[in-house]
Backbone as numpy.savetxt, mean C-alpha at the origin, in Angstrom:
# Nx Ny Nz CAx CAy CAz Cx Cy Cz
-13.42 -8.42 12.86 -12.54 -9.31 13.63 -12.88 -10.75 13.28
-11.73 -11.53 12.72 -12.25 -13.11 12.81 -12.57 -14.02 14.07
-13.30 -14.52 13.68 -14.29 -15.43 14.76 -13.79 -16.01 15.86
-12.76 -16.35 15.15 -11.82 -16.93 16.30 -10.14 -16.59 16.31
-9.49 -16.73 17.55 -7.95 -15.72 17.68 -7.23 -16.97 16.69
-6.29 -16.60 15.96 -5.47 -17.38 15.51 -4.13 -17.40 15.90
-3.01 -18.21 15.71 -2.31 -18.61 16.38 -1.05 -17.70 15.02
-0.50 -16.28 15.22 0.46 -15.80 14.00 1.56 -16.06 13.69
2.07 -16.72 13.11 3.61 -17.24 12.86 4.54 -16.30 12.24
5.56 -15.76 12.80 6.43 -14.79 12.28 7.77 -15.22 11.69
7.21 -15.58 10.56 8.46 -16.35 9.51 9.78 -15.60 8.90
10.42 -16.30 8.98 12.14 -15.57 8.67 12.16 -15.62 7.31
13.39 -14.70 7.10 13.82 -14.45 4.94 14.19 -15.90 5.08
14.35 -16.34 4.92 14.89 -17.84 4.44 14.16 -18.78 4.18
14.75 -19.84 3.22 13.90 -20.54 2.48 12.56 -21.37 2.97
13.01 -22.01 4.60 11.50 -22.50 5.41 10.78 -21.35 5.34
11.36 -20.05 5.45 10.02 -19.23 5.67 9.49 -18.83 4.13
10.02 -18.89 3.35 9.04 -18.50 2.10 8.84 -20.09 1.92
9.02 -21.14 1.73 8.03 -22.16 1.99 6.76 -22.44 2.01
7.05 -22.10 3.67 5.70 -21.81 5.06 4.64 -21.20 4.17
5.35 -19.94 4.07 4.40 -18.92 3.74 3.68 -19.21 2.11
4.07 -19.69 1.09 3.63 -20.10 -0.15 2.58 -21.41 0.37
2.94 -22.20 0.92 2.22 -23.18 1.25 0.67 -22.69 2.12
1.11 -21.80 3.12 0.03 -20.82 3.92 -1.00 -20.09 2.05
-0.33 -19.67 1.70 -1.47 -18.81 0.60 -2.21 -19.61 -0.23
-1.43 -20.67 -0.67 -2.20 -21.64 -1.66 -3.31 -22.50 -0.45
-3.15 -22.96 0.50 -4.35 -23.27 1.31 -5.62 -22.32 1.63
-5.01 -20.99 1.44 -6.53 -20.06 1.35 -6.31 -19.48 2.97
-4.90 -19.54 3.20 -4.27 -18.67 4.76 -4.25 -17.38 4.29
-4.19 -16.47 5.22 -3.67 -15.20 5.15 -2.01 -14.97 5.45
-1.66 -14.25 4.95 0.16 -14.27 5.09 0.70 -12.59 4.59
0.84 -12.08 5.44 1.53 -10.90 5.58 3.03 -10.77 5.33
3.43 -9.76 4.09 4.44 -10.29 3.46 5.21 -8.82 2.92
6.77 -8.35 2.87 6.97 -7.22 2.56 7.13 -6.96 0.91
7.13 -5.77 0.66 7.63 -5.14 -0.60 8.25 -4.00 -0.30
8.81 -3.59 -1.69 9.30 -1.96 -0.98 8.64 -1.30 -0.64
7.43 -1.15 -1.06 6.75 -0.26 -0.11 5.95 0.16 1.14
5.34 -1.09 0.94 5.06 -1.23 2.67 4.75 -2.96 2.48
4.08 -3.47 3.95 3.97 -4.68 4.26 2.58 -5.22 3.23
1.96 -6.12 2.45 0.79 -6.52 2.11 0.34 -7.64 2.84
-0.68 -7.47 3.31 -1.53 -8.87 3.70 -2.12 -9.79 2.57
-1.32 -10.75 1.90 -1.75 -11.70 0.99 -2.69 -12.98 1.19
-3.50 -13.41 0.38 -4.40 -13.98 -0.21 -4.42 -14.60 -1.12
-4.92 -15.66 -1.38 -4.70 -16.25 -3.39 -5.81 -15.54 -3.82
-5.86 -14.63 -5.13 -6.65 -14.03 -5.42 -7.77 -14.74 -6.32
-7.71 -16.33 -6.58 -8.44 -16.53 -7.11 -9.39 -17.59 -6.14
-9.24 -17.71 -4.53 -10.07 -18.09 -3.78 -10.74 -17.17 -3.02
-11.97 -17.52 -3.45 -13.09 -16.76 -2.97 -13.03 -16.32 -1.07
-13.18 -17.24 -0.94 -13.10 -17.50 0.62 -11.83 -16.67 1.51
-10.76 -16.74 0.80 -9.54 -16.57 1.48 -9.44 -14.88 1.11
-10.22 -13.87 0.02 -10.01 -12.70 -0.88 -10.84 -12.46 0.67
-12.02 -13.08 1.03 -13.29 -12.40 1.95 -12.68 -12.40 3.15
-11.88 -13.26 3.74 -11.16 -12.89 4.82 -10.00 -11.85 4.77
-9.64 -11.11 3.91 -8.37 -9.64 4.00 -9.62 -9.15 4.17
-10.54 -9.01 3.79 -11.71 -7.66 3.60 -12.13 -8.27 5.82
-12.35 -9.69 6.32 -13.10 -9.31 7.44 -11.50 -9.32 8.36
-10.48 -9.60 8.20 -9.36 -9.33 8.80 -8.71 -7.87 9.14
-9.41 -7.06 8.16 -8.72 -5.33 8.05 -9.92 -4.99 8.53
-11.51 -4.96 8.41 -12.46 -4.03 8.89 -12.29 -3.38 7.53
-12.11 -3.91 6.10 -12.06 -2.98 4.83 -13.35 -3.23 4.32
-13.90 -1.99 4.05 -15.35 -2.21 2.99 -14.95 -2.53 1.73
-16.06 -3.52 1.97 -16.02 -4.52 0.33 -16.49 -4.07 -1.10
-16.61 -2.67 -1.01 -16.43 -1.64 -2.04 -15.33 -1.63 -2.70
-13.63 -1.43 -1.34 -12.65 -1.22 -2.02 -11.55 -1.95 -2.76
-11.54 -1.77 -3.87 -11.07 -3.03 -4.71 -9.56 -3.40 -3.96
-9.31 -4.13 -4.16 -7.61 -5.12 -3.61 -6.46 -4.96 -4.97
-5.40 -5.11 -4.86 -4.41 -5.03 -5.81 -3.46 -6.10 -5.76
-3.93 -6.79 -6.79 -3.63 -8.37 -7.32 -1.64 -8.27 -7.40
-0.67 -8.76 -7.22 0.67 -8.90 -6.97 1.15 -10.25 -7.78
2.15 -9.85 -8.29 2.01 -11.13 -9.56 3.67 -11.17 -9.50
4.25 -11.87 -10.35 6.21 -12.17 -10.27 6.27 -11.23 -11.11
5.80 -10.93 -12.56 6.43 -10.68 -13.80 5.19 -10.53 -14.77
6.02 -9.05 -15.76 4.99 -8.90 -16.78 4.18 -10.07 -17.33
4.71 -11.06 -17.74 4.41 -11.57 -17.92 3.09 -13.07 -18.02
2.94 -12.07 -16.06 1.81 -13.36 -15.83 0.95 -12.89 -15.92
0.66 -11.54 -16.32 -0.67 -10.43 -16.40 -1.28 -11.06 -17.32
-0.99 -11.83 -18.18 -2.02 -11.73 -19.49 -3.33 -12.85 -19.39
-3.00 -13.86 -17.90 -3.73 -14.56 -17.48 -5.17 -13.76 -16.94
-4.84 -12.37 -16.40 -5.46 -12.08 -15.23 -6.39 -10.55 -15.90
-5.57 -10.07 -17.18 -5.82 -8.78 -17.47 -5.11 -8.46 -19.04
-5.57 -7.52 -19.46 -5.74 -7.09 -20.71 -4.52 -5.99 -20.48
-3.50 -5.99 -21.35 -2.43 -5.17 -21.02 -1.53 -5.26 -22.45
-1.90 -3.98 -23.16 -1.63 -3.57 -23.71 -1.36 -1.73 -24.34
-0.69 -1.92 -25.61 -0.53 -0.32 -25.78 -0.15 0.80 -24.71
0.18 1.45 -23.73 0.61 2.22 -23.33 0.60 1.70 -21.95
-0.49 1.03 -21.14 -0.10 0.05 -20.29 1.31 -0.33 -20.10
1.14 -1.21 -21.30 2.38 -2.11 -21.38 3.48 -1.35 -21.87
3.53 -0.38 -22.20 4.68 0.41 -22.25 5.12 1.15 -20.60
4.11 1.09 -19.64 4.52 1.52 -18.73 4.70 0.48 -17.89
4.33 -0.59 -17.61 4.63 -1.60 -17.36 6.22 -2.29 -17.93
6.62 -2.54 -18.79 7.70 -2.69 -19.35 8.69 -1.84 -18.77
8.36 -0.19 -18.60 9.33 1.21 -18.20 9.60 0.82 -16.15
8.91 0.32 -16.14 8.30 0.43 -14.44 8.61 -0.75 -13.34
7.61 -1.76 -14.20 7.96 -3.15 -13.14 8.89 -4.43 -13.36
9.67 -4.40 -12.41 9.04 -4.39 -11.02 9.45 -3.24 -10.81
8.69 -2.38 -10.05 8.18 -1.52 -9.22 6.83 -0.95 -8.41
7.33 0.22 -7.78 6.52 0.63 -7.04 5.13 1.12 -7.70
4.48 1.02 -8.98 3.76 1.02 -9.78 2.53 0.15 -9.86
0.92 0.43 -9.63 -0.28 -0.21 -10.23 -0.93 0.18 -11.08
-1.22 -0.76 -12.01 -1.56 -0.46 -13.25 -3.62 -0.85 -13.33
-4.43 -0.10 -13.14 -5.97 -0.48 -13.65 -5.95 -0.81 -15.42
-5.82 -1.70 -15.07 -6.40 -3.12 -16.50 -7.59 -3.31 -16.80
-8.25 -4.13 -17.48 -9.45 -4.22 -18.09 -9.23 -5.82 -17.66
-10.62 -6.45 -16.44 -10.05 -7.84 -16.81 -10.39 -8.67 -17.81
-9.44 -9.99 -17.80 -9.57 -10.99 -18.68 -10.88 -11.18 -18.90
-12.01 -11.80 -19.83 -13.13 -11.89 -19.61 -12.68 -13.80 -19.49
-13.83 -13.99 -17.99 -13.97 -15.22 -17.26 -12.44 -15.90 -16.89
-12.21 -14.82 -16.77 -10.38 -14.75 -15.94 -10.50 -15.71 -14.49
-9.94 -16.26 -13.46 -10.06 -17.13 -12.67 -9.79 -16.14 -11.40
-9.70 -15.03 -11.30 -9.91 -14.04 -10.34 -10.98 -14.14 -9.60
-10.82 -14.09 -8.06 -12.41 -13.58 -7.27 -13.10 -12.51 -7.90
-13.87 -12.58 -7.59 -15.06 -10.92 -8.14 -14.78 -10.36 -7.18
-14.34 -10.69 -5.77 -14.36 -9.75 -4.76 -13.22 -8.74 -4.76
-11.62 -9.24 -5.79 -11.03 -8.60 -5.55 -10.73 -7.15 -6.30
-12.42 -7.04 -7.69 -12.50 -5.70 -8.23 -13.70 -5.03 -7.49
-13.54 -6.09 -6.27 -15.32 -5.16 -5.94 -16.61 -4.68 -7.48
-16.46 -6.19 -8.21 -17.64 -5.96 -8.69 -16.97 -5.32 -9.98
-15.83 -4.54 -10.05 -15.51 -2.96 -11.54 -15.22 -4.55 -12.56
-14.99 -3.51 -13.84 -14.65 -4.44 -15.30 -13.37 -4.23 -15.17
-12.58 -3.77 -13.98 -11.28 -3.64 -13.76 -10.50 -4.90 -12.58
-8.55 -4.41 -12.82 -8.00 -5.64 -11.73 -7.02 -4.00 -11.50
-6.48 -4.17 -10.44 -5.34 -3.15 -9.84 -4.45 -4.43 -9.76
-3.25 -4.25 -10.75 -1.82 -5.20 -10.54 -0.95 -4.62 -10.29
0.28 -5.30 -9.85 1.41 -4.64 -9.65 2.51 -6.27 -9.61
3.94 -5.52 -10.04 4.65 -6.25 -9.74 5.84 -6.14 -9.02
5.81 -6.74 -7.74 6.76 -5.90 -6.81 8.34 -6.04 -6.89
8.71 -5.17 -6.39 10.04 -5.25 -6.79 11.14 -5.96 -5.72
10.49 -5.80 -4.54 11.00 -6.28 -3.60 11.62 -7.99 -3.32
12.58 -8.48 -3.12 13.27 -9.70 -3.82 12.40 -10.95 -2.96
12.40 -10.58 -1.80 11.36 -11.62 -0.66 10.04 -11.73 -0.76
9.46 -10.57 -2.15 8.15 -10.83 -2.48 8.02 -11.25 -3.82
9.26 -10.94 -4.32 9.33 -12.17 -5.43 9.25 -13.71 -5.70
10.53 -13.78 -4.34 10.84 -15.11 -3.87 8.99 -15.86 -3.82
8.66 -15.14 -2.98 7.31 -15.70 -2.42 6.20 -15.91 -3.48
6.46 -15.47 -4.09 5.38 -14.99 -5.45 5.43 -16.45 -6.53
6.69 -16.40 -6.84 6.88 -17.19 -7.75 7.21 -18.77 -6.76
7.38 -19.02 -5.64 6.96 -19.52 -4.92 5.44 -20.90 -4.57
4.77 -19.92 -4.11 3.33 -19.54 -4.46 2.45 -19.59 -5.77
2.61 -19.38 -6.45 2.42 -20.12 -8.12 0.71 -19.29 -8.23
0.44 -18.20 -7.44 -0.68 -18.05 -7.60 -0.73 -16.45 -7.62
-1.70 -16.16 -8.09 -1.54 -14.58 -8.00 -2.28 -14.12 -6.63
-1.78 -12.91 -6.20 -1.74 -12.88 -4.63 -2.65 -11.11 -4.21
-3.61 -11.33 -4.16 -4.33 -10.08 -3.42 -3.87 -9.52 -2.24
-3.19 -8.11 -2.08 -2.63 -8.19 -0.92 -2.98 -6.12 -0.54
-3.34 -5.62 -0.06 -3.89 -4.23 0.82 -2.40 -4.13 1.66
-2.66 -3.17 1.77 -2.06 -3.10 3.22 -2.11 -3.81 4.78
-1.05 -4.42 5.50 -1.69 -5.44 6.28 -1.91 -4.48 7.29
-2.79 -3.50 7.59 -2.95 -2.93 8.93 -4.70 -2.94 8.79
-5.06 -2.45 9.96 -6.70 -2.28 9.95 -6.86 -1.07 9.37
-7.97 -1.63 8.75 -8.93 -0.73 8.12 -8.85 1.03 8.35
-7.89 2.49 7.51 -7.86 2.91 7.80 -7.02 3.64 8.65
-6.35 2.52 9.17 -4.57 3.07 10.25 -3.71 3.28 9.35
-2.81 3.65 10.11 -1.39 3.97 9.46 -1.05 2.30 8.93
-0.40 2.61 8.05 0.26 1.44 7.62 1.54 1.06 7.29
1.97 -0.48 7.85 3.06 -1.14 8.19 4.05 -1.09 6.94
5.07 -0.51 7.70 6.80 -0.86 7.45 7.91 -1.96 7.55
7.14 -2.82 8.60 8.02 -3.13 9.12 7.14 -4.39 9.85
7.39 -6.04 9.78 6.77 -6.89 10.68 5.93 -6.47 11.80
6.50 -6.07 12.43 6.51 -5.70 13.96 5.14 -5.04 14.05
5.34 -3.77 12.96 3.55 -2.93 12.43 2.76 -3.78 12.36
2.84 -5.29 11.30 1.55 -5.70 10.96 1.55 -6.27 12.37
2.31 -6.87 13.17 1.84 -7.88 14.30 1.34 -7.29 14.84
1.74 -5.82 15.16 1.00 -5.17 16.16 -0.51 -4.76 15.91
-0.74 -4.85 14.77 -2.21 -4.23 14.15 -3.19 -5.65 14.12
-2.56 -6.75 13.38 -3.32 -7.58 12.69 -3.29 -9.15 13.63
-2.08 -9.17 14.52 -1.69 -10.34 15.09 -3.11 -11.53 15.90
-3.40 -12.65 15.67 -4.09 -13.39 15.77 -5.61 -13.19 15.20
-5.30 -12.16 13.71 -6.06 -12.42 12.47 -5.49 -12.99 11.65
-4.36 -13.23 11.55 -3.81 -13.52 10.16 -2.96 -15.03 10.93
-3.10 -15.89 9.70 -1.81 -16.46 9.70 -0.47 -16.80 10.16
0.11 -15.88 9.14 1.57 -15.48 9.46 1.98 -14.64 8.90
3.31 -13.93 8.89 3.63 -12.62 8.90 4.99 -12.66 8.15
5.62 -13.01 7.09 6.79 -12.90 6.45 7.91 -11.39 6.69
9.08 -11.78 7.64 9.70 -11.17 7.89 11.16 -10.29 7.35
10.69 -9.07 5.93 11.96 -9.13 5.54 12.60 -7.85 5.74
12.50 -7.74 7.06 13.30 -6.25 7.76 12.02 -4.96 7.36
12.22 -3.68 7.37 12.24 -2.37 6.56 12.00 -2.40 5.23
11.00 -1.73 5.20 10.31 -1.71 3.48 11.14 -0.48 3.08
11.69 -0.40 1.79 13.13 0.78 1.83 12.04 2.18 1.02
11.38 1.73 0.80 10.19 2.80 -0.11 9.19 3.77 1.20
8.44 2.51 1.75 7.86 3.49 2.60 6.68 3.98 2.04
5.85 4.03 0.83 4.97 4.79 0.80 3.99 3.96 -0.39
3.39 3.29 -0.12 1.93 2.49 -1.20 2.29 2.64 -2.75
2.25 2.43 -3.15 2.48 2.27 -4.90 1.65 3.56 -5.36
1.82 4.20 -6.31 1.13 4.74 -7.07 0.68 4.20 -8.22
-0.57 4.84 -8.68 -1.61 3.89 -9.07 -1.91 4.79 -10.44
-2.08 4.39 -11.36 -2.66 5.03 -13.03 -3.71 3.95 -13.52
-4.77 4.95 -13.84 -5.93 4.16 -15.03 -5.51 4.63 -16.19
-5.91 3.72 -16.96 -5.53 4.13 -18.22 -6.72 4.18 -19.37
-8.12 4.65 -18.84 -9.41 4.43 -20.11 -9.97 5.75 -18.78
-10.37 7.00 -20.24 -9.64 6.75 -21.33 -8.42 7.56 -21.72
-7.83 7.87 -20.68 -6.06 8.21 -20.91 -5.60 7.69 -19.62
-4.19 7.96 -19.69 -4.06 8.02 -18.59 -4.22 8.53 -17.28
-4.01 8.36 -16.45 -4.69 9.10 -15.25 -4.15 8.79 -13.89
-3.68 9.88 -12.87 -3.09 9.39 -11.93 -4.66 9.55 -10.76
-4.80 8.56 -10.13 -5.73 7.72 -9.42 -4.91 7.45 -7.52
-3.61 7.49 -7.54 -3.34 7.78 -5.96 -1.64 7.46 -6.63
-1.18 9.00 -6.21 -0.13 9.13 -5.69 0.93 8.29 -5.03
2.10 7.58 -5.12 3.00 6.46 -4.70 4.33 6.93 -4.77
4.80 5.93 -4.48 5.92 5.45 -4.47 6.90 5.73 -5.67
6.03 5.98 -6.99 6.83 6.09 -8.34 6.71 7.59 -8.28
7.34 8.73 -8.60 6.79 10.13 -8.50 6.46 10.03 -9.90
5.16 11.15 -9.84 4.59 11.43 -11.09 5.16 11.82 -12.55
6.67 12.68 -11.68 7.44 13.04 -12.33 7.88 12.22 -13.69
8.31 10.98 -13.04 8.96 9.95 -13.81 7.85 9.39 -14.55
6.54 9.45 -14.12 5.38 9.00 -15.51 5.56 9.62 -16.19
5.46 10.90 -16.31 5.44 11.88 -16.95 5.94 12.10 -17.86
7.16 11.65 -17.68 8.68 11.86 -18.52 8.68 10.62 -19.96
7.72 9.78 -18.95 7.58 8.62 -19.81 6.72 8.17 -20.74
5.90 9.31 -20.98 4.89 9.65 -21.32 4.32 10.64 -22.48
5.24 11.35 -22.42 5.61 12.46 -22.85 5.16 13.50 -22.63
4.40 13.80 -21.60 3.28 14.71 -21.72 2.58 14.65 -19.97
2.03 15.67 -19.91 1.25 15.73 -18.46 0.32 14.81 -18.16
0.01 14.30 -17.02 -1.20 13.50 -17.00 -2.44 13.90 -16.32
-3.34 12.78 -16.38 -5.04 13.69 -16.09 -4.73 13.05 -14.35
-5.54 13.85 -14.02 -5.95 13.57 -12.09 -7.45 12.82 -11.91
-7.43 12.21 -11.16 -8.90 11.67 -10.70 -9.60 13.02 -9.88
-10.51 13.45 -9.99 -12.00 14.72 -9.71 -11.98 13.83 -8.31
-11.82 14.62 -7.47 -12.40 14.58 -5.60 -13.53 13.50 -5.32
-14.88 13.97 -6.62 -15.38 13.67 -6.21 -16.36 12.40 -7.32
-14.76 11.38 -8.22 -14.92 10.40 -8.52 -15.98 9.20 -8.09
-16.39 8.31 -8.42 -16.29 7.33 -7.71 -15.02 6.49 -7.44
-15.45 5.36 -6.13 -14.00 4.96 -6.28 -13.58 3.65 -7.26
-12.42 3.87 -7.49 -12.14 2.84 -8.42 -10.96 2.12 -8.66
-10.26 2.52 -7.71 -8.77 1.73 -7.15 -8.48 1.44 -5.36
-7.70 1.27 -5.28 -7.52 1.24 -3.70 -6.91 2.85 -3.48
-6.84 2.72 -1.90 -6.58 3.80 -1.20 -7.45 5.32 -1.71
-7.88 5.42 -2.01 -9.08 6.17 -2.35 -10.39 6.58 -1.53
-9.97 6.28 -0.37 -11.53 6.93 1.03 -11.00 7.80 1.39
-11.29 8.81 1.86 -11.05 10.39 2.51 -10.05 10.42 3.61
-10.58 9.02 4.55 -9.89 9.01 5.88 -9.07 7.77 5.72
-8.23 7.76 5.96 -7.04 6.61 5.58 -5.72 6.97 6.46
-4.80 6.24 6.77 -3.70 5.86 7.08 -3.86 6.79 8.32
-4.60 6.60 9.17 -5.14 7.57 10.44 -4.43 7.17 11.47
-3.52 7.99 12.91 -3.18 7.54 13.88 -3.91 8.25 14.78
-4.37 7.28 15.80 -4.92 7.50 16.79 -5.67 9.19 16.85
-4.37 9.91 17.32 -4.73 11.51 17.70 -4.68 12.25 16.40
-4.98 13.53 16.72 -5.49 14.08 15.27 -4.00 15.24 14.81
-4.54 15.18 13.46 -3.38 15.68 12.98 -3.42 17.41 12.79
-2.49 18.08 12.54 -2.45 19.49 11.90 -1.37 19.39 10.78
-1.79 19.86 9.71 -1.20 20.07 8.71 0.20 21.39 8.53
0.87 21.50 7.98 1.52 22.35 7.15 2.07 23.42 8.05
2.26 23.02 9.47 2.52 23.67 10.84 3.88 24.58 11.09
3.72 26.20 10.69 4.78 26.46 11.00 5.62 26.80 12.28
4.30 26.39 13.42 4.81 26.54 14.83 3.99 25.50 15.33
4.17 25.26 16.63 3.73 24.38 17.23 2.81 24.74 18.68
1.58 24.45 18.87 0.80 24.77 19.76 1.31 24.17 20.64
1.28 24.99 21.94 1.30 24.04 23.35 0.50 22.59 23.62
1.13 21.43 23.93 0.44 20.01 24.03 0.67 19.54 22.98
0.62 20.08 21.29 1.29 19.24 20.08 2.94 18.58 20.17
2.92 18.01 19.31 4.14 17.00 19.27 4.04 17.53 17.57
5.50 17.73 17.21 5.87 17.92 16.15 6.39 16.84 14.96
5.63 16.72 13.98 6.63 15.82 12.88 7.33 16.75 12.14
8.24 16.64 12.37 8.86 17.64 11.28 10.01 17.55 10.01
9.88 18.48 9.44 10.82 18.32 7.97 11.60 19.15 7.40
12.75 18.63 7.26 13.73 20.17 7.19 14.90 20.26 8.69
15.22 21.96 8.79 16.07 21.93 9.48 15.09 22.92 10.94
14.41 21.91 11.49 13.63 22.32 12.45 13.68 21.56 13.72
13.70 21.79 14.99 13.39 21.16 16.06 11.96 20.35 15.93
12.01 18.80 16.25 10.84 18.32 16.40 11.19 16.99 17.28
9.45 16.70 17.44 9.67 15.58 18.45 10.26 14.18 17.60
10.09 14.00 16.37 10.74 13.19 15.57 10.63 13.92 14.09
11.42 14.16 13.52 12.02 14.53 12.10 12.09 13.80 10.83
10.97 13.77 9.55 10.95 13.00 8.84 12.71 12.88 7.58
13.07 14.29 8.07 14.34 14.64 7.03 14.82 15.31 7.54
15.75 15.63 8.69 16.45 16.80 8.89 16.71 17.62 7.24
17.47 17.03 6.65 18.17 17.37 5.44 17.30 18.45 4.49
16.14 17.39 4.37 14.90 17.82 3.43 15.24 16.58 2.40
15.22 15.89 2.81 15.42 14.50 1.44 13.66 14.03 1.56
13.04 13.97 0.77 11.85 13.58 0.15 12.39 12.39 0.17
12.85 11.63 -0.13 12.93 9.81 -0.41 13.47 9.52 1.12
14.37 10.07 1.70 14.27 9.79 3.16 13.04 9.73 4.07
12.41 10.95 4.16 10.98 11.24 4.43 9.71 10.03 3.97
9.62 10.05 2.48 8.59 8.65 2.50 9.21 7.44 3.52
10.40 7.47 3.29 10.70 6.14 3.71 10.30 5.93 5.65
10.68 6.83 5.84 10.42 7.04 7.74 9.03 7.52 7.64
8.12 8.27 7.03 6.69 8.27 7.03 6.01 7.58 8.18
5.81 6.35 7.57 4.60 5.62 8.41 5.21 5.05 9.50
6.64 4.88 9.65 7.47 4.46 11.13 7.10 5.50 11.84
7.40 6.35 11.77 7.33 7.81 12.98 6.08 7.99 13.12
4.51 7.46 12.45 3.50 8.18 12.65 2.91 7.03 13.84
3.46 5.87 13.23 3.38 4.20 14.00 4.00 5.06 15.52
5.25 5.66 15.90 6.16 5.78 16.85 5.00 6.68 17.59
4.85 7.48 17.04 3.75 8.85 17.60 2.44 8.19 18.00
2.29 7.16 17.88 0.79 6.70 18.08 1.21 5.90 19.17
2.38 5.24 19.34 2.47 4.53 20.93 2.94 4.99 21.90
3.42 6.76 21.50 3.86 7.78 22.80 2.50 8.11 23.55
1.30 7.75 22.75 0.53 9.01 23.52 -0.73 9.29 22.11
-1.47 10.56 22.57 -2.67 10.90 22.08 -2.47 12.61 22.24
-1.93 13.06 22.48 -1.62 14.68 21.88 -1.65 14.59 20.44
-2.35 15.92 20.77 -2.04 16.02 18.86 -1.01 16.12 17.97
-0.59 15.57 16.78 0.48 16.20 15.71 0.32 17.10 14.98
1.63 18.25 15.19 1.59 19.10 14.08 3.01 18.32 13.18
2.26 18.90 11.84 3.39 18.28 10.71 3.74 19.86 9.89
5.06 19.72 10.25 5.73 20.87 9.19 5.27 20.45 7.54
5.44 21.79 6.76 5.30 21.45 5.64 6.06 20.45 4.72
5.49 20.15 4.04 6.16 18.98 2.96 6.18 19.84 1.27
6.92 19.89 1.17 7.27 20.28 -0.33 6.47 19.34 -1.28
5.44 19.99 -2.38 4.34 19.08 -3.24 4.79 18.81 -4.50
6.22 18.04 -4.44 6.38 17.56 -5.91 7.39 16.23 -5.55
7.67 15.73 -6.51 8.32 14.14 -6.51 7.51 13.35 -5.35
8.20 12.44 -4.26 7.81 12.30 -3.55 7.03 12.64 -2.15
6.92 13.97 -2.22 6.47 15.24 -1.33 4.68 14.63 -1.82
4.62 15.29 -3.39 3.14 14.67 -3.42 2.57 13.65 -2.74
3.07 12.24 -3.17 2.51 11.43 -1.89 2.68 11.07 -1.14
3.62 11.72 -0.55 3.42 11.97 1.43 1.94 12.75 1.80
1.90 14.12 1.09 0.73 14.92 1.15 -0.03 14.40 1.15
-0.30 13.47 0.02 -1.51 13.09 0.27 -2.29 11.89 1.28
-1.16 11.46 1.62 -1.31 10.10 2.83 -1.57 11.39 4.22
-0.70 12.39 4.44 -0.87 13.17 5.27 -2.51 13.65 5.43
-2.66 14.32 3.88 -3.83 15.17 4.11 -5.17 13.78 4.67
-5.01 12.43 4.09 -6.14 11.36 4.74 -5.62 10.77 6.02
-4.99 10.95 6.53 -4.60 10.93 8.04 -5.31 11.72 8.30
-5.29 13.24 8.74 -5.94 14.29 9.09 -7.25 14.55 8.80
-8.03 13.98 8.07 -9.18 13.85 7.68 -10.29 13.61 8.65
-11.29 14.47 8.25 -12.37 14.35 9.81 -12.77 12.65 9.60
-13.07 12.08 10.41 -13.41 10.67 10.83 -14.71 10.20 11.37
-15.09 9.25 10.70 -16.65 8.82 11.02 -16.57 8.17 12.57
């Protein structure tokens, strides 16, 4: 928790508010800001001071590396080494829902805090137009997590980060509904490629792009990107997995054509589903503390990383 309450400003799409908010990051403010995929709590990533406050603002251990947010291929080459198949997926990808583990620049103008120490940077370039705006804005490259605490479910939607983060941060850039819904997916690429956490891009479409299958990160890796701790995107009460009935006192998430207390897809649409994900788990956490059962999720395209945000929700907890 920071030392003292701060006063959060909840800035509008419009031009005072990306302003505000560019002017807030380059002073070494915190500023909570959308993409498609979910909300980021931004930082200038090359002030020391301002990288160490997302880490004491979330309750995030300073183990887990941050993922640097930039306008355009193009500004990577300041920050990171991006080439050969990288940059072929980079080129195929962003902007998108896509992070790429780079090799950094050597004596690049990056914090150290935001690889936690690795010979690596986690970039991305978002696709989202109000985090563009802001980006290029801002003139700086922007460290940004998820803006929720350390471990919760994470924000969709303003309203999430205020409610999680409000008089830690800054201010809070307001641009409706993140239309994705689900964290970026993440590839290393030394020494192949390698999928490292499940996103927003389905694997599928690496794949395709690729030509060929890709390698998985081992359970029991070290870590070396974000979202990568066991217990993550946790609400309150505890979860049950893959539920084809429902115990007395559970509350149902459900998927498909099933009765539930809120429904990620009647239909079965996987891209509907990421997208309502972390709203309904946010919704379920301010009804109450009964437990959730979650119907099954189908484990391919976007199904995979729902699962896997699911299976670290449910995760036993320190």
């Amino acid at each position: 928790m920071a030392e003292r309450e701060l006063k959060t400003e909840h800035l509008q799409d419009d031009a005072g508010g990306i302003s505000r908010a560019a002017d807030l990051l380059r002073s070494g403010a915190l500023v909570s800001f959308p993409t498609e995929t979910v909300y980021g709590l931004g930082a200038n990533a090359t002030d020391d001071r301002a990288v160490a406050r997302i880490f004491e603002a979330k309750g995030r251990p300073h183990f887990n590396p941050l993922i640097v947010h930039l306008p355009s291929v193009d500004a990577v080459a300041e920050y990171a080494e991006l080439s050969g198949v990288a940059r072929d997926l980079a080129l195929a990808f962003w902007p998108g829902p896509l992070t790429l583990v780079l090799p950094l620049k050597p004596d690049g103008p990056l914090s150290a805090l935001v690889s936690a120490g690795l010979p690596t940077v986690a970039i991305r370039v978002p696709a989202h137009p109000l985090a563009q705006q802001l980006l290029e804005a801002a003139g700086v490259p922007v460290a940004a997590p998820s803006a929720n605490p350390s471990g919760r479910i994470s924000p969709s939607t303003a309203q999430h980060v205020l409610d999680g983060l409000s008089g830690r941060i800054e201010a809070v850039l307001d641009g409706g509904p993140c239309g994705v819904g689900l964290e970026s997916t993440i590839v290393g690429l030394d020494p192949e490629p390698t999928l490292l956490r499940p996103g927003g891009l389905p694997v599928e479409a690496l794949e395709a792009a690729l030509g060929g299958p890709m390698a998985t990160r081992g359970q029991d890796a070290a870590i070396n990107a974000p979202g990568q701790l066991t217990s993550h995107y946790a609400p309150n009460a505890r979860m049950r997995l893959n539920a084809d009935t429902v115990a007395p006192g559970e509350r149902l998430l459900g998927f498909g054509a099933v009765e539930a207390t809120l429904n990620l897809s009647p239909s079965g649409d996987l891209v509907e589903a990421a997208a309502n994900l972390f709203g309904y788990l946010h919704k379920l956490d301010a009804d109450g503390e009964a437990p959730i059962a979650v119907s099954p999720i189908p484990d391919h395209g976007l199904g995979r990383a729902i699962n896997d945000r699911l299976r670290r929700a449910a995760a036993p907890r320190d």
